[in-house]
C-alpha positions as CSV (number, residue, x, y, z in Angstrom):
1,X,62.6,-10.4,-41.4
2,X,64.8,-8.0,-43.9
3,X,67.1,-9.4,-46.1
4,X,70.9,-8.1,-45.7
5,X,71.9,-6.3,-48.8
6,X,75.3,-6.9,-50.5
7,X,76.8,-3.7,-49.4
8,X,75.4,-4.3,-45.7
9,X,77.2,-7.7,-45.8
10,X,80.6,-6.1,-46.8
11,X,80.4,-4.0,-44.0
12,X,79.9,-7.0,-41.6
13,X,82.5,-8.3,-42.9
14,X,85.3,-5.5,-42.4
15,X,87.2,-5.4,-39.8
16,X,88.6,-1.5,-38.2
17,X,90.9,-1.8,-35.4
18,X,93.2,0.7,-33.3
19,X,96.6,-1.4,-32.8
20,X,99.8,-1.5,-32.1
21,X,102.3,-3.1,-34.3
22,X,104.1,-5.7,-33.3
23,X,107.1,-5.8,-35.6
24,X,108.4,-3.1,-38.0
25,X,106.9,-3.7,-41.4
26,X,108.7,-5.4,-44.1
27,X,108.1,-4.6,-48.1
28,X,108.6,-6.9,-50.8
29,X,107.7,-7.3,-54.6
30,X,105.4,-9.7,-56.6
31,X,107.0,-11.0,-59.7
32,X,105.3,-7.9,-61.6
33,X,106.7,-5.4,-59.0
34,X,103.6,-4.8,-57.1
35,X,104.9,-4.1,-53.4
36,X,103.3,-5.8,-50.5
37,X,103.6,-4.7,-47.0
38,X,103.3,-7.1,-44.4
39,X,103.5,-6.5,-40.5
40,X,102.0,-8.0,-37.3
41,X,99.4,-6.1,-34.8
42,X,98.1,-6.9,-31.4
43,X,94.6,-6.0,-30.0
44,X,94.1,-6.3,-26.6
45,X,91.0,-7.1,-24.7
46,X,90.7,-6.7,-21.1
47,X,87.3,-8.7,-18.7
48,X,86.7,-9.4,-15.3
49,X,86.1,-12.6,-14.3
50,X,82.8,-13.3,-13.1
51,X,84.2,-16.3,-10.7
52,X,87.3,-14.5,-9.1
53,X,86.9,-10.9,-9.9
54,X,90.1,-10.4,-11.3
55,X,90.6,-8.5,-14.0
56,X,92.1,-10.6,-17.2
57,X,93.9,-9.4,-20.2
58,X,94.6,-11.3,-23.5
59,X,96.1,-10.2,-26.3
60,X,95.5,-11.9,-30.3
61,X,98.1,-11.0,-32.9
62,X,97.1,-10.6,-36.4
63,X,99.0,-10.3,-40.0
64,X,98.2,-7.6,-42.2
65,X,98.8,-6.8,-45.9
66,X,99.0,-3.6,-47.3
67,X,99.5,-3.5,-51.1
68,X,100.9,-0.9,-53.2
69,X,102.3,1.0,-50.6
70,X,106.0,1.1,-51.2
71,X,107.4,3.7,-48.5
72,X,104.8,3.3,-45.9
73,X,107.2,0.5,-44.0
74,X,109.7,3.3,-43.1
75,X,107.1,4.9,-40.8
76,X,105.3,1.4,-39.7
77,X,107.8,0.4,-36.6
78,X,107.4,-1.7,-33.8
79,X,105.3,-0.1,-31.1
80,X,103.7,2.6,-33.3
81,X,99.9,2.8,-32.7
82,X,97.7,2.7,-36.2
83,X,94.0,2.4,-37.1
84,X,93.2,-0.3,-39.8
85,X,90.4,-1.1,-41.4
86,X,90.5,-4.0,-44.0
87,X,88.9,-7.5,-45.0
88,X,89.6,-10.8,-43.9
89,X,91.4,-13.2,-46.0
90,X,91.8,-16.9,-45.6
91,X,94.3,-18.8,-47.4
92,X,96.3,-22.6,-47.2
93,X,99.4,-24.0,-47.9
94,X,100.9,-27.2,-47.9
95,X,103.5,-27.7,-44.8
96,X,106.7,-28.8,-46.6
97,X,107.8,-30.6,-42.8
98,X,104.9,-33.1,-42.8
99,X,102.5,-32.2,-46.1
100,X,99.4,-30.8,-43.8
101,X,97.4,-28.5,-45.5
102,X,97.4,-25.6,-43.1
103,X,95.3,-22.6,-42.9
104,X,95.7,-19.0,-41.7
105,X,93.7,-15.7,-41.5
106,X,94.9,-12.1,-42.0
107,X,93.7,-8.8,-42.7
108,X,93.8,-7.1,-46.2
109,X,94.2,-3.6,-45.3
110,X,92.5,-1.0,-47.2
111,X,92.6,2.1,-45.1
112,X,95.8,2.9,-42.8
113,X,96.2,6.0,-40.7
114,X,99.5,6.6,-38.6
115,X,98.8,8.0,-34.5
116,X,101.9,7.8,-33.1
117,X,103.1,5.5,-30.3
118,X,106.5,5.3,-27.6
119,X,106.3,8.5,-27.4
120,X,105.6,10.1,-31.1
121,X,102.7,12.0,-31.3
122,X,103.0,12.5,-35.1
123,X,103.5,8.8,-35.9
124,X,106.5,9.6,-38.4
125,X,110.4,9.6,-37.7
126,X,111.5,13.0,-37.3
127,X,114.4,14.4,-38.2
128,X,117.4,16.5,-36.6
129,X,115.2,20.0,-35.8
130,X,111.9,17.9,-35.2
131,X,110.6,18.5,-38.4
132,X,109.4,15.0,-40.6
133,X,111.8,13.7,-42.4
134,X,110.6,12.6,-46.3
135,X,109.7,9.3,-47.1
136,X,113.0,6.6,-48.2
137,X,112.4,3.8,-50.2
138,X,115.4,1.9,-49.6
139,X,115.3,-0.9,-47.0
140,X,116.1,1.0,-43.3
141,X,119.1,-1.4,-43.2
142,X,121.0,-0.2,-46.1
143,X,123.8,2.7,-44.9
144,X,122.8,6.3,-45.8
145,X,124.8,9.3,-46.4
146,X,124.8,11.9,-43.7
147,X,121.7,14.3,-44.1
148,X,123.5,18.1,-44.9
149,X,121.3,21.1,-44.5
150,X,121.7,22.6,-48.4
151,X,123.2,26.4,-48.4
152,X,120.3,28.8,-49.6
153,X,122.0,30.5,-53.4
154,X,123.2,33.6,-52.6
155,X,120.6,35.3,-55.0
156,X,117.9,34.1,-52.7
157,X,117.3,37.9,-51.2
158,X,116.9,39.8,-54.5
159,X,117.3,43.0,-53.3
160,X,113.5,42.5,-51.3
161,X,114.3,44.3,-47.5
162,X,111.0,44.5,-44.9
163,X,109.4,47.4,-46.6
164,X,108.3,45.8,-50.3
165,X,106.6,42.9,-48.0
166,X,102.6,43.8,-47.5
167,X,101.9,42.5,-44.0
């Protein structure tokens, strides 16, 4: 029987999931100002019963962590479909109600890529004209100033007409 290397073990041990989020993403800091993203996802998985015959869905939820990814939270919203591909992590804590040790799972993520869902194919907010609007690392709640479309200088043509362009 062959042995399982170290780097085939790792690999068991991922996990790579397309899901949908389950609540839009909240960032926070560590005491040294590392930003952590945390959000829920929920895989699905659909059988038929072999007794009845009817088809039965269940759906886990799972906690993910993303770290070091300060404006990724503004795109991560409830609904939105991603593909993840992390670790597993297990930690405890102590219950303060009635001092159990408890236990919980999540998912380190490592690799995050944004598909869309309810309706956005790009799987990024867009803005007035359609087009993606940048990245804002203040929290969505906090009150923005009203986007205005910048007025090109009026040395922007520079004397160039159709004819000086080559195609």
């Amino acid at each position: 029987m062959k042995k399982l290397t170290d780097e085939a073990k790792n690999r068991l041990r991922r996990r790579s999931r397309l899901v949908h989020l389950g609540r839009d993403a909240e960032t926070s800091y560590t005491a040294s100002q590392t930003a952590v993203t945390k959000f829920s996802v929920a895989t699905n998985r659909r059988w038929k019963d072999q007794q009845s015959g009817e088809w039965k869905e269940e759906t886990d939820w799972h906690n993910i962590l993303l770290w070091r990814s300060e404006n990724v939270a503004n795109y991560l919203l409830k609904g939105k479909q991603v593909y993840i591909e992390g670790r597993l992590q297990s930690r405890s804590y102590e219950d303060k109600k009635d001092g159990q040790k408890k236990y919980f799972t999540e998912v380190v993520c490592d690799d995050l890529i944004l598909l869309g869902g309810r309706g956005d194919a790009a799987g990024a907010p867009a803005g007035p004209a359609g087009e993606f609007a940048p990245p804002v690392s203040m929290p969505r709640s906090a009150p923005r100033p009203p986007a205005a479309a910048p007025e090109p200088p009026d040395d922007l043509n520079q004397g160039i007409t159709d004819d000086d362009v080559p195609f």
